[in-house]
C-alpha positions, 0 to 999 in steps of 0.5 A, a space after each residue: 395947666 390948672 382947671 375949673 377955677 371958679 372967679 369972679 370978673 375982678 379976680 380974672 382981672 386981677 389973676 391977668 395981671 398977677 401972673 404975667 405973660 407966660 400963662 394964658 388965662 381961658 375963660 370957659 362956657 359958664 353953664 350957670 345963667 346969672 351967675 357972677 362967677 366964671 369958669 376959667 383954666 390957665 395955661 402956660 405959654 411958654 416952657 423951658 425944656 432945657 435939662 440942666 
Protein backbone atom coordinates (compact mmCIF):
# COMPACT_ATOMS: atom_id res chain seq x y z
CA UNK A 1 0.00 0.00 0.00
CA UNK A 2 1.46 3.21 -0.82
CA UNK A 3 0.25 6.40 1.26
CA UNK A 4 0.02 10.43 1.49
CA UNK A 5 0.23 10.73 -2.08
CA UNK A 6 -0.35 14.32 -2.74
CA UNK A 7 -2.42 14.72 -6.91
CA UNK A 8 -4.40 16.78 -8.15
CA UNK A 9 -8.12 15.62 -9.72
CA UNK A 10 -6.38 14.83 -13.17
CA UNK A 11 -3.74 12.92 -11.84
CA UNK A 12 -6.18 10.58 -9.64
CA UNK A 13 -7.91 10.20 -12.98
CA UNK A 14 -5.12 9.39 -14.73
CA UNK A 15 -3.42 6.94 -11.79
CA UNK A 16 -7.36 5.13 -11.94
CA UNK A 17 -6.65 4.35 -15.23
CA UNK A 18 -3.18 3.49 -15.40
CA UNK A 19 -3.06 0.90 -12.71
CA UNK A 20 -5.95 -0.97 -13.33
CA UNK A 21 -8.03 -3.17 -11.38
CA UNK A 22 -6.19 -4.54 -8.91
CA UNK A 23 -5.33 -1.63 -6.86
CA UNK A 24 -7.91 0.63 -5.19
CA UNK A 25 -7.13 4.33 -5.21
CA UNK A 26 -8.68 5.96 -1.69
CA UNK A 27 -8.97 9.51 -1.45
CA UNK A 28 -8.23 10.72 1.78
CA UNK A 29 -10.05 14.08 4.35
CA UNK A 30 -7.80 16.83 2.42
CA UNK A 31 -7.42 18.69 5.61
CA UNK A 32 -6.33 21.76 3.48
CA UNK A 33 -9.27 24.31 2.58
CA UNK A 34 -8.95 25.40 -1.19
CA UNK A 35 -6.39 23.17 -1.84
CA UNK A 36 -6.37 21.72 -5.33
CA UNK A 37 -4.59 18.69 -4.54
CA UNK A 38 -5.83 15.56 -2.71
CA UNK A 39 -4.53 13.16 -0.57
CA UNK A 40 -4.69 9.63 -1.66
CA UNK A 41 -3.36 6.03 -0.65
CA UNK A 42 -3.41 3.10 -2.82
CA UNK A 43 -4.31 -0.23 -2.16
CA UNK A 44 -3.92 -3.59 -3.63
CA UNK A 45 -6.85 -5.45 -4.23
CA UNK A 46 -6.12 -8.88 -4.86
CA UNK A 47 -2.59 -10.79 -4.04
CA UNK A 48 -1.55 -14.10 -5.43
CA UNK A 49 -0.22 -16.06 -2.53
CA UNK A 50 1.03 -18.85 -4.40
CA UNK A 51 4.73 -19.93 -3.60
CA UNK A 52 6.41 -20.85 -6.20
Amino acid sequence: MLKNLHLDPSEIDTLQGLIGRQWQVIEEDNEEVGSVQRIVSIKLLYRNDDSF
